[in-house]
Backbone atoms as SQL, in Angstrom:
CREATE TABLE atoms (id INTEGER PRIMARY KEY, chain TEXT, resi INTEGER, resn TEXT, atom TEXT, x REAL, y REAL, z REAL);
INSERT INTO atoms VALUES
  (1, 'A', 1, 'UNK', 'N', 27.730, 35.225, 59.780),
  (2, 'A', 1, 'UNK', 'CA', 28.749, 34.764, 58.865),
  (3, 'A', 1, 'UNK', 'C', 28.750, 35.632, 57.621),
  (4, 'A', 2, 'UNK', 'N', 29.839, 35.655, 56.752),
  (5, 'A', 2, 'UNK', 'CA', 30.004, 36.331, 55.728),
  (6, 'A', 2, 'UNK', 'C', 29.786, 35.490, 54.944),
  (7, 'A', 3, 'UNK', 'N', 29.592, 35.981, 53.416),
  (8, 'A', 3, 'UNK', 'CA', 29.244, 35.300, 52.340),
  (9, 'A', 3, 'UNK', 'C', 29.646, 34.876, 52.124),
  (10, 'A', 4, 'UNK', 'N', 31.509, 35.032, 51.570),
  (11, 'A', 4, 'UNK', 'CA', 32.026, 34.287, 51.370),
  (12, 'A', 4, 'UNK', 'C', 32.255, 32.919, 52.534),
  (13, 'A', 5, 'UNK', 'N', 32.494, 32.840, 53.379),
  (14, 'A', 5, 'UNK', 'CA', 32.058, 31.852, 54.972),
  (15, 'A', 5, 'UNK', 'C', 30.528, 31.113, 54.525),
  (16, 'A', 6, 'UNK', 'N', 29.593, 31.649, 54.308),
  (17, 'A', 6, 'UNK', 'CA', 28.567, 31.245, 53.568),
  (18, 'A', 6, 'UNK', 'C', 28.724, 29.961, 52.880),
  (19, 'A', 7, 'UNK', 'N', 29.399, 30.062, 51.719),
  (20, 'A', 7, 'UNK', 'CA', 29.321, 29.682, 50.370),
  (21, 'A', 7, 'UNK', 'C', 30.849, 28.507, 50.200),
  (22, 'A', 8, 'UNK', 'N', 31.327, 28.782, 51.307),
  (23, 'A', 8, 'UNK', 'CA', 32.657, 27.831, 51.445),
  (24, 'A', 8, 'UNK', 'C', 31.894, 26.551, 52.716),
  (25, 'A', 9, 'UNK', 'N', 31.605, 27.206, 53.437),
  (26, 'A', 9, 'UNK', 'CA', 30.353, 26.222, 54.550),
  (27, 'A', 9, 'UNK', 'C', 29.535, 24.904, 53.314),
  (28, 'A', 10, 'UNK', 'N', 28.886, 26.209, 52.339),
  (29, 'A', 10, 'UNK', 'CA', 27.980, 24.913, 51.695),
  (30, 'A', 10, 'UNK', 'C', 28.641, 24.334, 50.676),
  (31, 'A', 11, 'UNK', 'N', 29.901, 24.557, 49.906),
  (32, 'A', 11, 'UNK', 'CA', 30.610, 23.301, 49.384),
  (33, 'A', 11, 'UNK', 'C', 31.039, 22.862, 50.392),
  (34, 'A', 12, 'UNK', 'N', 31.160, 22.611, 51.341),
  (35, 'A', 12, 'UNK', 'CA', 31.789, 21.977, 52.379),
  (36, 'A', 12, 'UNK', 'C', 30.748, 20.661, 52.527),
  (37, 'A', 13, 'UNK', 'N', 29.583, 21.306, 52.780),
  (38, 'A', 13, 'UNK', 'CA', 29.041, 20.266, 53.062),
  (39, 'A', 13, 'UNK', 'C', 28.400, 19.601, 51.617),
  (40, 'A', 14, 'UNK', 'N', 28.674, 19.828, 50.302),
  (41, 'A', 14, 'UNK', 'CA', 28.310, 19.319, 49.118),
  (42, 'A', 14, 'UNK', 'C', 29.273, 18.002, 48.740),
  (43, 'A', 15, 'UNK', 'N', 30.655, 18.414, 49.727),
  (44, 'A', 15, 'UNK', 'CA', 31.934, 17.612, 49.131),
  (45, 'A', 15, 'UNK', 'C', 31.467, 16.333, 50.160),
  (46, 'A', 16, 'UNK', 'N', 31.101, 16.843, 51.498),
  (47, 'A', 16, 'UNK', 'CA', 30.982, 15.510, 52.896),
  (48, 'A', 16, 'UNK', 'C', 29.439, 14.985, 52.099),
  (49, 'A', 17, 'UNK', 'N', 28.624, 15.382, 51.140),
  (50, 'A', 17, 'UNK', 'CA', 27.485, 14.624, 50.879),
  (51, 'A', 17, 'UNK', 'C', 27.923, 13.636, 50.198),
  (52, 'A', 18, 'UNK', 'N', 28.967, 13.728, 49.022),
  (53, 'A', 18, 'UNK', 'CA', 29.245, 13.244, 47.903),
  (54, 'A', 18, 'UNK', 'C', 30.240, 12.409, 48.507),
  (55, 'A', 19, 'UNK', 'N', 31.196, 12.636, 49.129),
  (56, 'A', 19, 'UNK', 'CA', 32.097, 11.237, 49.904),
  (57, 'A', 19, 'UNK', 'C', 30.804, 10.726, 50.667),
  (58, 'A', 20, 'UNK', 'N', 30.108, 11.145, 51.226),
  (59, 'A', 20, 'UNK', 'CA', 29.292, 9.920, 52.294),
  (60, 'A', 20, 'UNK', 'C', 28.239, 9.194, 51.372),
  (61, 'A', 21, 'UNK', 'N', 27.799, 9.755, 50.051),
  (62, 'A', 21, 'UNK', 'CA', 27.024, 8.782, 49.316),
  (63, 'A', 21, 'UNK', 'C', 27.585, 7.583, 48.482),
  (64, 'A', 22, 'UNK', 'N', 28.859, 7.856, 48.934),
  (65, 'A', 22, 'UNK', 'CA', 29.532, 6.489, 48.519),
  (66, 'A', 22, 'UNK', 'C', 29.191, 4.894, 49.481),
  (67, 'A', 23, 'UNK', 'N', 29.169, 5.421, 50.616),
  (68, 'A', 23, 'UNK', 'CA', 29.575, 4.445, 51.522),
  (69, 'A', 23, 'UNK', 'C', 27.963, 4.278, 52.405),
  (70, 'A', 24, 'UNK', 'N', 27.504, 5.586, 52.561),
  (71, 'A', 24, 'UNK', 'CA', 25.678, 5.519, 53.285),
  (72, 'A', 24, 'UNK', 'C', 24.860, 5.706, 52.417),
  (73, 'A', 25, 'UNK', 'N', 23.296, 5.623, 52.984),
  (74, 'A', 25, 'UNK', 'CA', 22.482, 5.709, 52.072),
  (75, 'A', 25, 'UNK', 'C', 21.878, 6.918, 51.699),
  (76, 'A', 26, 'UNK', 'N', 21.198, 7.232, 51.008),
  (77, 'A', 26, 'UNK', 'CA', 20.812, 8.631, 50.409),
  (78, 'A', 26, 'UNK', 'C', 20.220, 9.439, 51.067),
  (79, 'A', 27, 'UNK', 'N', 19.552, 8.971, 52.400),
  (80, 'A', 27, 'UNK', 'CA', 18.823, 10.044, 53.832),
  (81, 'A', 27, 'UNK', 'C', 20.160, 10.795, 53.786),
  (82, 'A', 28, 'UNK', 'N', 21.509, 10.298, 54.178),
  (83, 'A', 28, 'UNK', 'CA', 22.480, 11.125, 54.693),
  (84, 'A', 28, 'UNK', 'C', 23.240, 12.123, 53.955),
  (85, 'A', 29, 'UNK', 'N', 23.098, 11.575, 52.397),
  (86, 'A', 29, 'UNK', 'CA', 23.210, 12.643, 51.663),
  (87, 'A', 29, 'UNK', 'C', 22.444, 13.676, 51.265),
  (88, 'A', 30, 'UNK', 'N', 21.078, 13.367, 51.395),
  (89, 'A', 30, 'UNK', 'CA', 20.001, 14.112, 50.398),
  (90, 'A', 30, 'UNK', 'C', 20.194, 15.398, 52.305),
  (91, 'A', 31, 'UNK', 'N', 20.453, 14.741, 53.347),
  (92, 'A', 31, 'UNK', 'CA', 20.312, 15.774, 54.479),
  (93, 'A', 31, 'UNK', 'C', 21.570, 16.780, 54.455),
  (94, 'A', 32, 'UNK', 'N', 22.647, 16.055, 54.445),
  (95, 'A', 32, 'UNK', 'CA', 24.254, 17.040, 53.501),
  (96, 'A', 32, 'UNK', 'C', 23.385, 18.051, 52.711),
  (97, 'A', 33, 'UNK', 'N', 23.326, 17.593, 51.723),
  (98, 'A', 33, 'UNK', 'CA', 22.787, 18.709, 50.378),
  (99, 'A', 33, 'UNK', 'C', 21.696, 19.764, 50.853),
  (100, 'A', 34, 'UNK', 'N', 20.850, 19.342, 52.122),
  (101, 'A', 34, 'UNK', 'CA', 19.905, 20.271, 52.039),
  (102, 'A', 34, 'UNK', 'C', 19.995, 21.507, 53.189),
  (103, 'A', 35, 'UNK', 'N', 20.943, 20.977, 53.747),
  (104, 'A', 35, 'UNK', 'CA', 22.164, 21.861, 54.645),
  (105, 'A', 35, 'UNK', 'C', 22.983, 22.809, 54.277),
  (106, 'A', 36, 'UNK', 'N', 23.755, 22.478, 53.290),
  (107, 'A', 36, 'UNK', 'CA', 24.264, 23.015, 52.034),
  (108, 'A', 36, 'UNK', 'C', 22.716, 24.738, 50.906),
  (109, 'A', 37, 'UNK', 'N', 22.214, 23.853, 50.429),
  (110, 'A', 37, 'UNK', 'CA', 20.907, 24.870, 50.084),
  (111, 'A', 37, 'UNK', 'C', 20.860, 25.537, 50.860),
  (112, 'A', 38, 'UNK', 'N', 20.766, 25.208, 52.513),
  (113, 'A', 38, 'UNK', 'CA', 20.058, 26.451, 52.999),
  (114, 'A', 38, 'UNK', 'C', 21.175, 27.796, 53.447),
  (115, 'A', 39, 'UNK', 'N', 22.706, 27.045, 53.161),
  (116, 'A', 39, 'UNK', 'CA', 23.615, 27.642, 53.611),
  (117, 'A', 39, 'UNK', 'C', 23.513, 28.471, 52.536),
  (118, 'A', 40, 'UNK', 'N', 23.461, 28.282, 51.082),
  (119, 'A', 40, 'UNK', 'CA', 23.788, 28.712, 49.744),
  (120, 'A', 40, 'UNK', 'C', 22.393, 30.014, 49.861),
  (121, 'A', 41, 'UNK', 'N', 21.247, 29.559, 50.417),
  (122, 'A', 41, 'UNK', 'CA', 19.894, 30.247, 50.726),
  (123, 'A', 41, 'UNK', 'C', 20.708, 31.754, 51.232),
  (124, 'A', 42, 'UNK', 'N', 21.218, 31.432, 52.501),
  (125, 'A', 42, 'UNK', 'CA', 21.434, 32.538, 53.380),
  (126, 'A', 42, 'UNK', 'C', 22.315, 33.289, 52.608),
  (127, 'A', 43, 'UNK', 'N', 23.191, 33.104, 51.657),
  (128, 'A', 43, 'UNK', 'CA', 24.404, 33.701, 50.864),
  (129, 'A', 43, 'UNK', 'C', 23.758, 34.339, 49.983),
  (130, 'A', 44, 'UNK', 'N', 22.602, 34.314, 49.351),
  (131, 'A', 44, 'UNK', 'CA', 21.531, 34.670, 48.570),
  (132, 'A', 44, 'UNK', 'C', 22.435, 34.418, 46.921),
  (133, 'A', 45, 'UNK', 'N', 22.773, 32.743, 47.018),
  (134, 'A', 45, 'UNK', 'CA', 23.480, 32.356, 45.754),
  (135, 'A', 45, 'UNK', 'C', 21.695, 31.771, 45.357),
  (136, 'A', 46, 'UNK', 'N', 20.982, 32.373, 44.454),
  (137, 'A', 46, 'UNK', 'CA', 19.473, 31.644, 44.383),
  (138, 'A', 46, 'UNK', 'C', 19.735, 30.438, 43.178),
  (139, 'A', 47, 'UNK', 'N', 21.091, 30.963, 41.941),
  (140, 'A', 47, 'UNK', 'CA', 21.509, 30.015, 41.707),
  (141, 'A', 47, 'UNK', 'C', 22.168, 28.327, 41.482),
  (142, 'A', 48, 'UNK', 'N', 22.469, 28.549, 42.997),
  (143, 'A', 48, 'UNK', 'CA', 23.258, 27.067, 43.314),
  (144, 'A', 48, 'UNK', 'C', 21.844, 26.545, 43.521),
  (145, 'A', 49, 'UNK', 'N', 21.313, 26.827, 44.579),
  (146, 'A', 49, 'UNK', 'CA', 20.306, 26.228, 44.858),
  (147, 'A', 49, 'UNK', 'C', 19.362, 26.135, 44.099),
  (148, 'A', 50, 'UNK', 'N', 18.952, 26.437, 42.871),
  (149, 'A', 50, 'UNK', 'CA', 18.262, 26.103, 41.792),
  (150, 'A', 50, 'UNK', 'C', 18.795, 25.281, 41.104),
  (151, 'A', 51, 'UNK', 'N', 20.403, 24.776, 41.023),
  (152, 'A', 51, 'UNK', 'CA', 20.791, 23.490, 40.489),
  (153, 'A', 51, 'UNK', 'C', 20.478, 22.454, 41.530),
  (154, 'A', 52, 'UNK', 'N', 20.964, 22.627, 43.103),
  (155, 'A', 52, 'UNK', 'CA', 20.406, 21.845, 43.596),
  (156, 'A', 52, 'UNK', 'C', 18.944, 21.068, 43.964),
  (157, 'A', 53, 'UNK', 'N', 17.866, 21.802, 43.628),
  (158, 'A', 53, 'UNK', 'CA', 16.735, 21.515, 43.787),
  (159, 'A', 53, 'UNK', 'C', 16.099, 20.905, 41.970),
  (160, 'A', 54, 'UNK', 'N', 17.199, 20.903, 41.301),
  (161, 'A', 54, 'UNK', 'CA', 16.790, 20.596, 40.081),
  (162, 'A', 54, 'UNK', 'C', 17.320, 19.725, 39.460),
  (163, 'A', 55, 'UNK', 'N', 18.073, 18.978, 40.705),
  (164, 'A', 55, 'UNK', 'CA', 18.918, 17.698, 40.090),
  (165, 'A', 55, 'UNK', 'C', 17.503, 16.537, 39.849),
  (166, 'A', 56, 'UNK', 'N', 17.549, 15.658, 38.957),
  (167, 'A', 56, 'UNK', 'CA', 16.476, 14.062, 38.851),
  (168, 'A', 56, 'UNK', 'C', 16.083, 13.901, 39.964),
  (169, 'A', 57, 'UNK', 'N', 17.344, 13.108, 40.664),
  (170, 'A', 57, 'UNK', 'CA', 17.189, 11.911, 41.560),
  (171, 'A', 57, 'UNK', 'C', 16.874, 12.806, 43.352),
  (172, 'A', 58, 'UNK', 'N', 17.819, 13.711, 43.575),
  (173, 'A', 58, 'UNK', 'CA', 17.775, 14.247, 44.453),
  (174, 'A', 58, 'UNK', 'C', 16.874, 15.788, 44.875),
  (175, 'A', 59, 'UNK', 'N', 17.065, 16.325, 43.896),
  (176, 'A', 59, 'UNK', 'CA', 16.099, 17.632, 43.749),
  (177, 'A', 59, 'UNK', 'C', 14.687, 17.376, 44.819),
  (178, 'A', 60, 'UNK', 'N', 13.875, 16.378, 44.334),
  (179, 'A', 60, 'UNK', 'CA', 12.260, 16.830, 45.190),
  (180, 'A', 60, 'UNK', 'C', 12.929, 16.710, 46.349),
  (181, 'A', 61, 'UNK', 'N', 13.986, 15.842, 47.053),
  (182, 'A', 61, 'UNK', 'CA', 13.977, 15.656, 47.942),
  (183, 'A', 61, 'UNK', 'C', 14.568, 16.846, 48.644),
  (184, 'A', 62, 'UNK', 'N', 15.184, 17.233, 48.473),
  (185, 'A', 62, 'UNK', 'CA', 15.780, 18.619, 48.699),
  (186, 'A', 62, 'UNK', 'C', 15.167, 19.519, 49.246),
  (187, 'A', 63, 'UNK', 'N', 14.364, 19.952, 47.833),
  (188, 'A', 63, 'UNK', 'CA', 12.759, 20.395, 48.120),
  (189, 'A', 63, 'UNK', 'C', 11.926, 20.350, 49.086),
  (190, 'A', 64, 'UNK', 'N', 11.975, 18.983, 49.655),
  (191, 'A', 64, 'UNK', 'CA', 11.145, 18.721, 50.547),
  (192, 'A', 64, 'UNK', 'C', 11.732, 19.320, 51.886),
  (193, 'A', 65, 'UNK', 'N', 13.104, 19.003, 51.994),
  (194, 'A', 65, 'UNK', 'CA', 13.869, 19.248, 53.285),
  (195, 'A', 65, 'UNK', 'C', 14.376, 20.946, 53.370),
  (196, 'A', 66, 'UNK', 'N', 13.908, 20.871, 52.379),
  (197, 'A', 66, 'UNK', 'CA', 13.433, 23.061, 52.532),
  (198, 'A', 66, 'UNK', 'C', 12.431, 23.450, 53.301),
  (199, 'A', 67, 'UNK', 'N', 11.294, 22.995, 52.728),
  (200, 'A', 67, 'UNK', 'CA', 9.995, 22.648, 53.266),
  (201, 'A', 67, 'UNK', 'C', 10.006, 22.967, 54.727),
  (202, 'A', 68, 'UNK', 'N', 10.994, 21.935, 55.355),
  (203, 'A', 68, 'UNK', 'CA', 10.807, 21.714, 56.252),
  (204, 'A', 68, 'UNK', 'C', 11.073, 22.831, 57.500),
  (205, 'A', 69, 'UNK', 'N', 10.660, 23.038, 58.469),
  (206, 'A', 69, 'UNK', 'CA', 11.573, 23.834, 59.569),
  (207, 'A', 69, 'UNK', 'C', 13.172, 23.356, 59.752),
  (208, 'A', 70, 'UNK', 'N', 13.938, 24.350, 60.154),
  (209, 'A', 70, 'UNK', 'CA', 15.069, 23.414, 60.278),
  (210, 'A', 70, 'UNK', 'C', 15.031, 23.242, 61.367),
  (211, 'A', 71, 'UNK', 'N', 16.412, 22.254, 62.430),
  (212, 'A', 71, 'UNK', 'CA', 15.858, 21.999, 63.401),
  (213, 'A', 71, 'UNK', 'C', 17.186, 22.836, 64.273),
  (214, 'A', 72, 'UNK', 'N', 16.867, 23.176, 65.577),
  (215, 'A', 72, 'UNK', 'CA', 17.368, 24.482, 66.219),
  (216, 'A', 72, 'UNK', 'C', 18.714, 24.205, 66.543),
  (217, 'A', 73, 'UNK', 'N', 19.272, 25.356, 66.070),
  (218, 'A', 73, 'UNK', 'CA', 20.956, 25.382, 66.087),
  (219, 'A', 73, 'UNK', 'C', 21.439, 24.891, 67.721),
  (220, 'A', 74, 'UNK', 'N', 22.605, 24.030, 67.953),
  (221, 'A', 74, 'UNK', 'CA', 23.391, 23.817, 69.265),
  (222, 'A', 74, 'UNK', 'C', 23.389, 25.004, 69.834),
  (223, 'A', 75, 'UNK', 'N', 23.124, 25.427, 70.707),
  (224, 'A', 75, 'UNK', 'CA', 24.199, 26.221, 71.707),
  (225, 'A', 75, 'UNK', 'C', 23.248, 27.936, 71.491),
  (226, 'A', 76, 'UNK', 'N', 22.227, 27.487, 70.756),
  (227, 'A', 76, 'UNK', 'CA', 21.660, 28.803, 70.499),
  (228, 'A', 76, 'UNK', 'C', 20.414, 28.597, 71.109),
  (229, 'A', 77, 'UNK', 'N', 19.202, 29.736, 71.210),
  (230, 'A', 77, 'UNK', 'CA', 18.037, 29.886, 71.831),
  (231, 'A', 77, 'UNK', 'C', 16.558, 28.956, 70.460),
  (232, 'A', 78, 'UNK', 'N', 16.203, 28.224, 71.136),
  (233, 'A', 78, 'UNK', 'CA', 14.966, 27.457, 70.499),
  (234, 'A', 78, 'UNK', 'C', 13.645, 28.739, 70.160),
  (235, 'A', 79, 'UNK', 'N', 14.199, 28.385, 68.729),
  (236, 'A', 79, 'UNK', 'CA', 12.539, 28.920, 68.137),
  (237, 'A', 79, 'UNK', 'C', 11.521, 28.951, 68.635),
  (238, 'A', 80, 'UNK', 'N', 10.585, 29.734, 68.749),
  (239, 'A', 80, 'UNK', 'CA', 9.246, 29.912, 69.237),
  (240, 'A', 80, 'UNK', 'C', 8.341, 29.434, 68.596),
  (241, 'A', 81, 'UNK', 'N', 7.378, 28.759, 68.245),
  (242, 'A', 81, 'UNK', 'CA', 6.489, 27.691, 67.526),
  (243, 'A', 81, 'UNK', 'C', 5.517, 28.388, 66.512);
């Protein structure tokens, strides 16, 4: 993907966090947002994602779901361990 494709991907998914934290609970957003980071990651915006990981409420969690491995793309070949 291109950067710009990048960086339109992760407001994309910043806008579906923020409508779905209206209505679900914060697993489904804080997982939006950290989808988003890693999209913003790959765009090498180190910016966004330093607001995102530096919000109060949501930030550690973010953090955490960085942390994490992500888990293996549809339709593509599974990571090696």
């Amino acid at each position: 993907m291109t950067t710009a494709a990048l960086r339109v991907s992760g407001w994309s998914l910043l806008l579906a966090g923020a409508g779905a934290g209206i209505v679900l609970p914060h697993p489904v957003t804080t997982t939006l947002w950290t989808a988003a980071a890693r999209l913003f990651t790959r765009a090498g915006d180190r910016a966004m994602v330093a607001r995102l990981t530096s919000a109060t409420k949501f930030g550690p969690r973010i953090r955490r779901g960085l942390a994490r491995r992500p888990a293996p793309r549809l339709g593509g070949l599974i990571p090696a361990a």
